[in-house]
N, C-alpha and C positions, 0 to 999 in steps of 0.2 A: 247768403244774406249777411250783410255788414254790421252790426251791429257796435256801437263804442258807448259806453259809460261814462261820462263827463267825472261826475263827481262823486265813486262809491264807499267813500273809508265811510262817512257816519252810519249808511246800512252797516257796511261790515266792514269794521276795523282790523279783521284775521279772525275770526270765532267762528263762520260760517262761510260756505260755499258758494263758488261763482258755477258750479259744475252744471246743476240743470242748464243754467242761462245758456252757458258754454256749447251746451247741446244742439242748441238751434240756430248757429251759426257761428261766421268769424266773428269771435268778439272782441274787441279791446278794452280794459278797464284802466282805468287814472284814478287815482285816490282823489285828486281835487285837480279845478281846470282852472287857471287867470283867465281873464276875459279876451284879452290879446292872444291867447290860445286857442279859444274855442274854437272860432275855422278851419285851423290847421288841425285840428285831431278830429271834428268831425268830418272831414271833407269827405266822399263817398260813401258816406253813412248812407242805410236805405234805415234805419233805425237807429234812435239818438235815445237814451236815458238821462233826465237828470236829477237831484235832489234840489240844492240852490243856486245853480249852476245859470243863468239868464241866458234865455232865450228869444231877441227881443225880432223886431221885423224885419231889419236888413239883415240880421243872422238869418232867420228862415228863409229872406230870399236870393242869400248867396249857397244856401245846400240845392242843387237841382234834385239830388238820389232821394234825399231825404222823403219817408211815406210815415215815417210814425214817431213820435215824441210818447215818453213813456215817463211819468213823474212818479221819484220812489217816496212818496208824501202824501198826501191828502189833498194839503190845498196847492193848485195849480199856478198859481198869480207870478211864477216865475216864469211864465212862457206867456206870448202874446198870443193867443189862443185865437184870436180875430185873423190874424197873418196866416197862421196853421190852416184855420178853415178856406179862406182864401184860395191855399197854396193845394188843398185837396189832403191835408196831412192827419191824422187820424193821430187824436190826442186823450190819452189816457192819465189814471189817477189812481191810488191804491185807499178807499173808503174801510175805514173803521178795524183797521188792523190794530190800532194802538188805544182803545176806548178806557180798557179796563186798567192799564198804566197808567194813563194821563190821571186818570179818577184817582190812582194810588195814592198817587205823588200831588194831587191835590187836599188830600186828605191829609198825608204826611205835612204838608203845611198845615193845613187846621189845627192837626194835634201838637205841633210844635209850639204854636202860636199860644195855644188854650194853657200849657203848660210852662213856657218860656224853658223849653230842653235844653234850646242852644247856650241858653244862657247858663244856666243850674249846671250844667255839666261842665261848661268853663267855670265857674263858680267854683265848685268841688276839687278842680283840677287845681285852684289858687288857693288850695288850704281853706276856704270860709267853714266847711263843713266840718274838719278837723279843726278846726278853734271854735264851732256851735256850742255851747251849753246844753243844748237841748239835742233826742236823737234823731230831731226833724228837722232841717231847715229849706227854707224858699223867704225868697226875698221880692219875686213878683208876683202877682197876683196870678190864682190858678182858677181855670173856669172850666166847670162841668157842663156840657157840650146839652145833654139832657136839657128839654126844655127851653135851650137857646131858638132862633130860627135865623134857617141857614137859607138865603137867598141865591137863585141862580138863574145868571142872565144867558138867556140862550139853553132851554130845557132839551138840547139832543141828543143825540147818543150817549156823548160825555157825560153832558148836563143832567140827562137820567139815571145816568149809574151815578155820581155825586149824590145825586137825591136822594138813590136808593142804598148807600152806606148812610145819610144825614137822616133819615128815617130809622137806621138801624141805632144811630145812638139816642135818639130819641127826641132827635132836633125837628122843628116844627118847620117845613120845607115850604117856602113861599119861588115862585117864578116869573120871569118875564119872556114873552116870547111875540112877538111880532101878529103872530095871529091870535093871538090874547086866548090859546086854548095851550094846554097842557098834556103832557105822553101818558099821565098813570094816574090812578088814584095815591089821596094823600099829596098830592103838589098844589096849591091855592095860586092860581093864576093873579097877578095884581100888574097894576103900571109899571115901566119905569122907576118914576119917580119913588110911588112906594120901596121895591124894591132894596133900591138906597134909605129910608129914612126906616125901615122896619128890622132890615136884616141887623143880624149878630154877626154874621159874617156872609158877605157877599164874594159868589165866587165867579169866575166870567166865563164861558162857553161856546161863546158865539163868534161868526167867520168874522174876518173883519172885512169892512166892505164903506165906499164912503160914508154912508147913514152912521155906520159904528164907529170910526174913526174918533177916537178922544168922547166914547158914549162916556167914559169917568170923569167929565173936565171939574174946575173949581168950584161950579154951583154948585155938580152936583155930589160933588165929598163934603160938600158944606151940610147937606141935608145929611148925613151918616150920624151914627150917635159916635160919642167920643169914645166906650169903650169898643166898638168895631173892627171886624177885621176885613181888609179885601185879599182878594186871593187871584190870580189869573195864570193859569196853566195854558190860554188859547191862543192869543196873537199881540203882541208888548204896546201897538198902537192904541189900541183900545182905550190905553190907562195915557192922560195927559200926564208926564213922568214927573215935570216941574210941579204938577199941582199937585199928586199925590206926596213929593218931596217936601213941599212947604205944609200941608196936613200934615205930616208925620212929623214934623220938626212942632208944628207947634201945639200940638195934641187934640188937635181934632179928630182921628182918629186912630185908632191906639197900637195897630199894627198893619204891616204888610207879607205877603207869602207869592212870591213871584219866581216863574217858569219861563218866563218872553221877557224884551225888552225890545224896545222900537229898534234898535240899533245891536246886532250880534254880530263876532264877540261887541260888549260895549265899550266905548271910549273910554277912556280914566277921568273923565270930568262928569261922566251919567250923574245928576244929583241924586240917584236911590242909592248907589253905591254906599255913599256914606248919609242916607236917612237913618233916623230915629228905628229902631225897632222894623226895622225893613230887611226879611231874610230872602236873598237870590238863589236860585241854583239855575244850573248850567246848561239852559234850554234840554232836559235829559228826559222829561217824562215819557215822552215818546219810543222811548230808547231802549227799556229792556230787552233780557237776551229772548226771550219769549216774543215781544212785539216787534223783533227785527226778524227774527224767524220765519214769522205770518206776512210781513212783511215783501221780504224775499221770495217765497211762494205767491204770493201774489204779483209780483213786478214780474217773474215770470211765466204763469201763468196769462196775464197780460198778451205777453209776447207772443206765448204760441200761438193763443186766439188770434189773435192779428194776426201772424203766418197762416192761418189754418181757414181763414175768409172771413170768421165770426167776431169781430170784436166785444170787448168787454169793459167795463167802468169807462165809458167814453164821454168825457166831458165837452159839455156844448156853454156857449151864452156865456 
């Protein structure tokens, strides 16, 4: 069984094994694939993995061998999944390996936000603290999380472990969800709209999908209160990037905590780069050494079902 890996450093960058995979066949791994390559390293695949590696139509219908596509991620939208079905090719996905990271590292923005860390602690580092009078200083405003309420669009897996830390501090957890019901008690289902004009901090969850596409545009950051924070650890579309840049420049609302970006790596001219009070980090939530772990055991775990006649996490639609 042929097996190639297009694209595996972001699974595993060296920390962890290729050995199970290795078990179940010839395998080949590539840390990353260009797209003028991909042909050429999968060609005799009877099994293709990828993470962001595209998989578009006329790729799937220049592999004849090809019988399985195996995505080391969640969301699929790197593969034309219509073409796959088509072609008879059995297409898998690795669901909810990375729930309770993504939640961390969503959080880890909240508390950053709430406190201005990044700031204070570059602060500190510039003498302010050592030239204070006093044996306390903070120069932005610091907000007790307690009695805030923490809004989250797309109440899922993520969305409810978020809830269920924003309940542990004592945050008043409001949701929005498509089918206007919610996973737990203690979440207050509400619109949309509310959503944005209630939350303290609004954090995002949800797949992106045309309906979601820019669900953040200018109206509705308009409706946000001005001391606000948004947060999006799910997918960088979501957030129209220009309108959240011009709110945050002009102080309609008072911070940002972001995980995605429409565009990764982003260009040098992304306008959050240099927003107002706008902290990035490195598409990584997903990334712990623990959620790539689960991860890996799942990707292949994946594979052997497929070998073995029974597939598993097999994505359709």
């Amino acid at each position: 069984m042929k097996i190639v890996v297009l694209d595996g450093h972001t699974l595993n960058p060296g920390d962890l094994s290729w050995e199970p995979l290795q078990q179940l066949g010839d395998v080949s791994i590539h840390d990353r694939t260009p797209a003028d390559q991909v042909l050429a390293r999968a060609a005799g695949a009877e099994i293709l993995l990828t993470n962001k590696t595209l998989l578009t139509c006329p790729t799937i219908k220049a592999l004849p061998s090809l019988r399985y596509i195996g995505v080391l991620a969640t969301g699929y939208n790197v593969v034309d999944h219509i073409a796959a079905e088509e072609a008879g090719i059995v297409v898998t996905n690795v669901p909810a390996y990375s729930t309770m990271s993504v939640a961390q590292v969503t959080f880890a923005h909240i508390l950053n936000l709430a406190h201005a860390m990044g700031h204070h602690t570059r602060t500190v580092r510039e003498g302010a603290w050592s030239s204070c009078a006093d044996f306390s200083f903070a120069d932005a405003p610091l907000i007790e999380l307690a009695g805030t309420t923490l809004g989250i669009i797309g109440p899922g897996r993520i969305g409810t472990a978020v809830a269920r830390m924003g309940l542990a501090f004592g945050m008043n957890v409001i949701a929005y969800s498509r089918s206007g019901r919610t996973p737990m008690p203690g979440i207050t289902p509400v619109s949309l709209d509310e959503a944005f004009t209630q939350s303290d901090v609004l954090s995002f969850h949800c797949p992106l999908t045309p309906d979601t596409k820019h669900i953040a545009n200018a109206a509705r950051l308009a409706l946000m209160k001005p001391t606000a924070y948004i947060i999006n650890t799910s997918r960088g579309p979501l957030i129209d990037e220009h309108a959240l840049a011009d709110a945050l420049h002009a102080g309609r609302i008072a911070g940002a905590g972001l995980d995605v970006l429409s565009v990764e790596p982003p260009p040098a001219d992304n306008p959050l780069l240099t927003a107002r009070n706008c902290h990035i980090t490195p598409h990584f939530a997903w990334a712990s050494t623990a959620a790539r772990r689960r991860l890996m055991h799942e990707v292949t775990e994946n594979v052997r079902d497929f070998i073995a006649g029974t597939p598993r996490n097999v994505v359709t639609g």
